[in-house]
N, C-alpha and C positions, 0 to 999 in steps of 0.2 A: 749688691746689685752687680752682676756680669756686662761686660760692655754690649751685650745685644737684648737685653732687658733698657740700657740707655737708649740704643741706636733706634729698638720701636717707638718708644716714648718722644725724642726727636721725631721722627717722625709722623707718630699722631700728633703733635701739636702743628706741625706745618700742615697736614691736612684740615686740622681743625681752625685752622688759618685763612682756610683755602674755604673751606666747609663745614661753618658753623652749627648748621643743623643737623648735623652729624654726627657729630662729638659731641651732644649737651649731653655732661655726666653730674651737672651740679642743678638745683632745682632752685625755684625763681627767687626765693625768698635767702635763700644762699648766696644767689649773683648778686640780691641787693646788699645785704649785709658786706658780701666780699668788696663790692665795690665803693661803699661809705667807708669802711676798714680801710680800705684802700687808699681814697683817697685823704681823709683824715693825716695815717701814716707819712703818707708822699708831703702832705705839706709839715708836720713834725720835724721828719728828716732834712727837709730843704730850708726850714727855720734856724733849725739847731744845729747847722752846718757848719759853720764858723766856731760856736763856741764848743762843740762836742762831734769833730769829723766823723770817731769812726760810728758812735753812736748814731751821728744825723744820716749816713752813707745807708748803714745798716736800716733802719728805718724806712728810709725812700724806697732799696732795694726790696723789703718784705712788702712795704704798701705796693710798688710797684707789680709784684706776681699778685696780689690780692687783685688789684683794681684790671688786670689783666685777666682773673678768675672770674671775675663777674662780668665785665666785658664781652669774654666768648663764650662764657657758661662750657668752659672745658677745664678742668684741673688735672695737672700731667699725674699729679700726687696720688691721688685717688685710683686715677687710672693703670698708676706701677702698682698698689694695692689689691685691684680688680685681677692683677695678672696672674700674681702672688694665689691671690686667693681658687682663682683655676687651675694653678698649673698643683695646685695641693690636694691629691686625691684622696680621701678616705679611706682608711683600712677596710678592705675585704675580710665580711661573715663566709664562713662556711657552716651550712646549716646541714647534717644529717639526722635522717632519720631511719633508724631500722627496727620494724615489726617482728615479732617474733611469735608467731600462732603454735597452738599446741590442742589444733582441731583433729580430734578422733571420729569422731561422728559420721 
């Protein structure tokens, strides 16, 4: 990932921040799953903090971009994916065709 593939993504999430309806790239039943994932996660991590920091940290952090995903119904992830997938253009056909008549008539 090049620093100006970050610097857009940065950026559509503060849009998407800004302007929810805008950036919905995740679909409803996604934002709910992300958001139950989410917060699930977030209380795992915040339980098992004490007895398992980097485990409980880690945890809260992933539930926290989930419960974040469903919240704005934006996921930056998808959207560095979406870019990916445009800026990759298909090989060019070249299609010839040449006739060749052998009309006497």
């Amino acid at each position: 990932m090049t620093n100006e593939d970050l610097n857009t993504t940065i950026n559509n999430i503060k849009e998407a921040w800004k302007y929810p309806e805008l950036y919905n790239n995740v679909s409803s039943s996604e934002r709910w799953l992300s958001g139950a994932a989410g917060t699930y996660l977030i209380y795992k991590g915040i339980s098992g903090l004490f007895s398992h920091p980097i485990l409980g940290l880690t945890g809260a952090a992933i539930g926290a971009s989930l419960l974040y995903r469903g919240v704005t119904g934006y996921c930056p992830m998808r959207d560095i994916a979406e870019q990916k997938k445009e800026s990759i253009a298909p090989d060019e056909i070249v299609v010839t065709e040449t006739y060749i008549t052998d009309d006497l008539a």
